[in-house]
C-alpha positions in Angstrom: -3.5 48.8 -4.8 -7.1 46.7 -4.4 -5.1 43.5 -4.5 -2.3 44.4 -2.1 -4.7 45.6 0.6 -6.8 42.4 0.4 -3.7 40.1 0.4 -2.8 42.5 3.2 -6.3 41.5 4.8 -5.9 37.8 4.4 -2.2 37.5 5.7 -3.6 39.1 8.8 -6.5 36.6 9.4 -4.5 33.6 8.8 -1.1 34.4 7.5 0.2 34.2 4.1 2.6 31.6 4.7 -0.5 29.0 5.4 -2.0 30.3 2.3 0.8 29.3 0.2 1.7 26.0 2.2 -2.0 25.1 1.9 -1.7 25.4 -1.5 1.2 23.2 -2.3 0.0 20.5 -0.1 -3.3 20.3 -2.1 -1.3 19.2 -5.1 0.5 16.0 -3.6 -0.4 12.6 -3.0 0.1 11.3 0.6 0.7 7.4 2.1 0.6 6.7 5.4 1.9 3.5 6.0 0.3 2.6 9.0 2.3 0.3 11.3 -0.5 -2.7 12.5 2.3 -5.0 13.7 2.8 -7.1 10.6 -0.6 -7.1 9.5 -1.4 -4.1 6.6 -3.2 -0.4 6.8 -2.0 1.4 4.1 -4.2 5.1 3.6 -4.0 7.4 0.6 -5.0 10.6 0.2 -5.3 12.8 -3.2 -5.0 16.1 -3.5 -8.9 16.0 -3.4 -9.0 14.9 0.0 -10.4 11.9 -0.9 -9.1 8.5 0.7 -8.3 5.0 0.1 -7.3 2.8 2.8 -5.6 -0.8 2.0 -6.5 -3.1 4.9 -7.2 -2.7 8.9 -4.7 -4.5 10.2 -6.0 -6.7 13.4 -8.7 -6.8 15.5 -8.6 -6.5 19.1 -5.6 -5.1 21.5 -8.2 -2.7 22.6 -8.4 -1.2 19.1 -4.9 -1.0 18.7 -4.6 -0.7 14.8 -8.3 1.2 14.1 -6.8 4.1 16.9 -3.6 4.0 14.6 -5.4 4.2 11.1 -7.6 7.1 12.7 -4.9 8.9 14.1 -3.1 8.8 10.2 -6.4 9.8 9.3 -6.5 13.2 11.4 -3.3 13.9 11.0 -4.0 14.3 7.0 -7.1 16.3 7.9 -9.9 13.5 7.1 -13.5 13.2 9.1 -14.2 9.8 7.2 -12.1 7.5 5.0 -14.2 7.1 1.7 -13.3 3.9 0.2 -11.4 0.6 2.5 -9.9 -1.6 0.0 -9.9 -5.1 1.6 -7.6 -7.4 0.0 -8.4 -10.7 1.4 -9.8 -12.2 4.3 -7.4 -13.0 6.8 -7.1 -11.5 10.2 -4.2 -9.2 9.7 -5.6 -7.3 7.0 -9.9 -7.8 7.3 -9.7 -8.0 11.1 -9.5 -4.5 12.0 -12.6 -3.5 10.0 -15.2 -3.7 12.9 -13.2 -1.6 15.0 -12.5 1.1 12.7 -16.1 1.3 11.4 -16.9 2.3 15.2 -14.4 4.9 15.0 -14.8 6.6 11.4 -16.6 6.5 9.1 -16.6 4.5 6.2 -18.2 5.7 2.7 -17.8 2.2 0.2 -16.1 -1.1 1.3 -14.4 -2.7 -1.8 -13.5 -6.4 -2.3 -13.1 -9.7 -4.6 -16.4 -11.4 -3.5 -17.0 -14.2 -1.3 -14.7 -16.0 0.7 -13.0 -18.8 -0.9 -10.5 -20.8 1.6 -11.5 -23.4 3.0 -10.7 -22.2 6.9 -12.6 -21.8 10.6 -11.1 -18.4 11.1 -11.1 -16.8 7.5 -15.0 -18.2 7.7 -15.5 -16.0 11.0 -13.3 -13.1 9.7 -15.3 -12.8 6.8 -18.8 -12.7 8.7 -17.2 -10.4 10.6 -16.9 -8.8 7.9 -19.8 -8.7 5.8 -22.2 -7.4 9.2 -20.0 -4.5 9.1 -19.9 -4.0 5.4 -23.9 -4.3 5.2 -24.2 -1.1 6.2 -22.4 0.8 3.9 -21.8 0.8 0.3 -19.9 -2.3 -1.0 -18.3 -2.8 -4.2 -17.0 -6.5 -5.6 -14.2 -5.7 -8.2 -12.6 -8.0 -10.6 -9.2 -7.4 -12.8 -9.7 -4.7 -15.2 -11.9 -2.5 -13.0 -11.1 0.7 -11.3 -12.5 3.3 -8.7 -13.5 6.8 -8.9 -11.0 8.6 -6.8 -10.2 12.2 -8.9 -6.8 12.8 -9.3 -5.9 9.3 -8.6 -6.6 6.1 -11.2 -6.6 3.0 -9.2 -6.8 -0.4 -11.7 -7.2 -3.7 -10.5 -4.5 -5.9 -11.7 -5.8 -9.4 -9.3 -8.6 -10.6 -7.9 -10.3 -13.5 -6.9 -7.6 -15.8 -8.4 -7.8 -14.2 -11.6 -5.9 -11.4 -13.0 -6.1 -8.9 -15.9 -6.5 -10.3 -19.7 -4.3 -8.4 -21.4 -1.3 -5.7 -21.2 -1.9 -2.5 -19.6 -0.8 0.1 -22.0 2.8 0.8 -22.8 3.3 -3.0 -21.0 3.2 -6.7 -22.6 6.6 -7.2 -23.7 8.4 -10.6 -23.1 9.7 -10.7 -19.4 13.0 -11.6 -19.4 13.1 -12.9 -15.7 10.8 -15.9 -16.3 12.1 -18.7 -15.4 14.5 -17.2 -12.7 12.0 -18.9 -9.8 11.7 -22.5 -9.2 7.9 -23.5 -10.0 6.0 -22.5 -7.4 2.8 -25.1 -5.3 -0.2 -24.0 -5.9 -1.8 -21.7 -3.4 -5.9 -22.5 -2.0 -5.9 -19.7 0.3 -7.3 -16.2 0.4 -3.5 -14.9 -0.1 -3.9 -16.1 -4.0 -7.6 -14.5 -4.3 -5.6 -11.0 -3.2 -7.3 -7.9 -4.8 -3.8 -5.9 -6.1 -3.9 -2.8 -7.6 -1.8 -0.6 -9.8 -2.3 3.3 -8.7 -1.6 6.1 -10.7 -0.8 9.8 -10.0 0.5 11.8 -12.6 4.0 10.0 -13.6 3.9 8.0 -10.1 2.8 4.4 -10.5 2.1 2.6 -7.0 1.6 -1.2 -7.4 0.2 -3.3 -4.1 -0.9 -7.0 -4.7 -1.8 -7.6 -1.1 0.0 -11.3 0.1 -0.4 -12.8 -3.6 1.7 -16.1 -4.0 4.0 -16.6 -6.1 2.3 -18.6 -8.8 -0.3 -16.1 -9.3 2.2 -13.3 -9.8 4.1 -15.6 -12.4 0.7 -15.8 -14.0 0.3 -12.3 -13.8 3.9 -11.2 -15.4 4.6 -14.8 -17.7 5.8 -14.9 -20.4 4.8 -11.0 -21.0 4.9 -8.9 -18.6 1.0 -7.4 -18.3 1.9 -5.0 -15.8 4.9 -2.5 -16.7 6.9 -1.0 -14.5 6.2 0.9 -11.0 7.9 3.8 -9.0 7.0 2.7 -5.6 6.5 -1.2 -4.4 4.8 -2.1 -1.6 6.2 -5.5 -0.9 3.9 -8.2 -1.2 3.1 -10.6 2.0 5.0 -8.7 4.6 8.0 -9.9 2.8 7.6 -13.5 3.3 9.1 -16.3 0.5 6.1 -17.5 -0.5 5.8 -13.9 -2.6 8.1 -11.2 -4.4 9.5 -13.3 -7.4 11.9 -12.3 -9.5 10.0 -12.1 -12.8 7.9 -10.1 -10.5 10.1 -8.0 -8.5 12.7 -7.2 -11.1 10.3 -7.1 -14.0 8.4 -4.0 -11.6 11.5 -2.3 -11.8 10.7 0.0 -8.6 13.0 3.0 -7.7 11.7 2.4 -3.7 10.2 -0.7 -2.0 8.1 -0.4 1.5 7.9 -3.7 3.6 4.9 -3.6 5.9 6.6 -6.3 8.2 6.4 -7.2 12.0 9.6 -7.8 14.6 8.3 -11.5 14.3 6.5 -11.3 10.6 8.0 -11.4 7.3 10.9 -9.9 6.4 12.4 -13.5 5.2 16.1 -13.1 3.9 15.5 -14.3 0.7 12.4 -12.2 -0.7 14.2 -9.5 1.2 17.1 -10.0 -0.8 15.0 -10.6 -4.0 13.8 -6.7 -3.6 17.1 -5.7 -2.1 18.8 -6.7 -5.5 16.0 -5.7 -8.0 17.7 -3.4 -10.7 17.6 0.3 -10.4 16.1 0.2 -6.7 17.6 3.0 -4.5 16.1 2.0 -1.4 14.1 -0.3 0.8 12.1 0.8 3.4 10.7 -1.2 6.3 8.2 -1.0 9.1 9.9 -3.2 11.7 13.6 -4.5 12.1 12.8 -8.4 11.0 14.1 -9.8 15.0 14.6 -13.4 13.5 16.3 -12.5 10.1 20.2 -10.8 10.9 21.3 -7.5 10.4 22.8 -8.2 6.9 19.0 -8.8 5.4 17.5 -5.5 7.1 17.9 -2.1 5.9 19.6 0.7 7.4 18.4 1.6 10.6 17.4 5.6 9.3 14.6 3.3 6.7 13.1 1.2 9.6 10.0 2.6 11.3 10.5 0.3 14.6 13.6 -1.1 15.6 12.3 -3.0 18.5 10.0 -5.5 19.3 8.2 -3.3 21.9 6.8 -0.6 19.3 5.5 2.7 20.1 3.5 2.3 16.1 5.9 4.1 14.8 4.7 5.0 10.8 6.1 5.2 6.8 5.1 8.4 5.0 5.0 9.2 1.4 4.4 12.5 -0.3 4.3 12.2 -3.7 4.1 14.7 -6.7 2.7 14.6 -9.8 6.1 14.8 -11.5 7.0 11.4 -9.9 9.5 12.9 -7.2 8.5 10.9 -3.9 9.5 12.0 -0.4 9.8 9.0 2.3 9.8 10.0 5.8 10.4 7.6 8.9 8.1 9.0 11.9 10.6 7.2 14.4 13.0 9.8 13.6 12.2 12.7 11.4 14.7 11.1 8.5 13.9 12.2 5.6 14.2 11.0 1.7 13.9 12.9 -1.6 13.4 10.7 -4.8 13.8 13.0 -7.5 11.6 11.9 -10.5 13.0 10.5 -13.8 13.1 12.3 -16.6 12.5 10.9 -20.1 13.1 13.0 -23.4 
């Protein structure tokens, strides 16, 4: 009787509907894949409330990107975003950070180190930079580390040109897609110094490597493939042939692939194709319709964010369970995507 009168009480402060919505929203994961115009702002948020953003996207267009990562922000509920995972220093993904840090605010700044290409404008973009982070928390990872998110295990795979030393566990066997990609040139910008991480929740495993080149990722998964496999893949380097190789790509083995592309940037035919094709993918998602690729190498229009060039930011969400089941949702739209998650005996 005690207990039915007090639920009675509570469904008439606030409804018991909310209650149990609340509830089951506390135990997934969600991804807002922010659209910056080709550039990268991806933010995650645990069932803790605790947040990780992947890069700002650009500076300027009177804050452009910063109002759209804070608006992703609010809508999951967030007054600050506690860590802002930069992955390299050039303009589409570092250049947003003085803007946002006017905006929200930022708990720890995470990064590979100094700058290391040899460029006017990653030099400026990475003063830029540093003034900001100077006044917060900053942490320089290298492969093997991690941060303390609860709920959430975040492992650094790359950074700084240098990647893990060994096999994550359950991983290390020989890749049998070596050798499927002609050798690749060596790379001496800040794409090849990208900090990419592997994230974990529950069964889910999240891998983003930033705009790593293709050499580095053939160091990463040749001949043994250090990495496993991974549920969701956000596409490396907007989708542009310099990245996603094959003994990358296909070795990853992702059930669903997001392209953070622009109308103008990324979304070449053939790394779109290399992810298109990878075994066992069910979709590919994108954040723009690729203008100068054809219709054949974009996805269906239900998957892409923005279909034209003029762009209203439309967004990419994830919800993610524990179990592995992931639900994709295009904000252009409403159309909506169950994954159901794989079961092994």
């Amino acid at each position: 009787m005690r207990r039915r009168l007090m639920r009675a009480v509570i469904c008439a402060w606030i409804g018991c509907g909310l209650v149990l919505s609340a509830s089951a929203k506390q135990k997934s994961l969600q991804i807002y894949f922010v659209d910056v115009e080709g550039g990268q702002a991806t933010l995650f948020v645990t069932p803790a409330r605790q947040s990780l953003l992947i890069d700002t996207g650009w500076p300027g267009f009177n804050g452009r990107d910063a109002d759209r990562i804070v608006a992703a922000a609010k809508q999951a509920g967030l007054k600050q975003i506690d860590y802002v995972l930069i992955t390299h220093y050039h303009r589409d993904h570092v250049g947003g950070v003085p803007q946002l840090a006017d905006r929200i605010k930022i708990g720890t700044f995470v990064d590979h180190g100094p700058n290391l290409e040899d460029s006017d404008v990653t030099r400026e973009d990475f003063a830029a930079y540093q003034k900001v982070a100077a006044k917060a928390k900053r942490i320089m990872v290298r492969p093997g580390n991690g941060l303390p998110l609860k709920g959430l295990t975040v492992e650094v795979l790359t950074a700084g040109g240098e990647h893990i030393s060994g096999p994550l566990p359950a991983a290390g066997t020989a890749n049998q897609f070596c050798g499927s990609d002609p050798a690749p040139p060596d790379d001496p910008s800040e794409n090849a110094r990208s900090v990419g991480v592997l994230i974990t929740f529950g069964k889910l495993r999240i891998i983003d490597l930033g705009d790593l080149t293709k050499k580095k990722e053939l160091e990463l998964m040749c001949p043994d493939n250090m990495v496993g496999t991974a549920d969701l893949l956000v596409v490396s380097h907007h989708g542009f042939d310099q990245s996603s190789s094959k003994a990358l790509v296909w070795a990853l083995h992702p059930r669903v692939a997001i392209m953070d592309n622009g109308a103008h940037k990324g979304g070449s035919p053939a790394a779109w194709q290399t992810v298109h094709d990878s075994p066992g993918l069910e979709d590919l998602w994108q954040l723009h319709y690729a203008a100068d690729s054809d219709k054949k190498h974009n996805a269906a229009d239900d998957l892409i964010a923005n279909l034209n060039e003029a762009t209203d930011g439309n967004y990419i969400k994830v919800t993610a369970e524990p179990d592995g089941t992931m639900t994709v949702v295009n904000s252009r739209n409403g159309y909506k995507k169950t994954y159901a998650a794989i079961i092994t005996p």
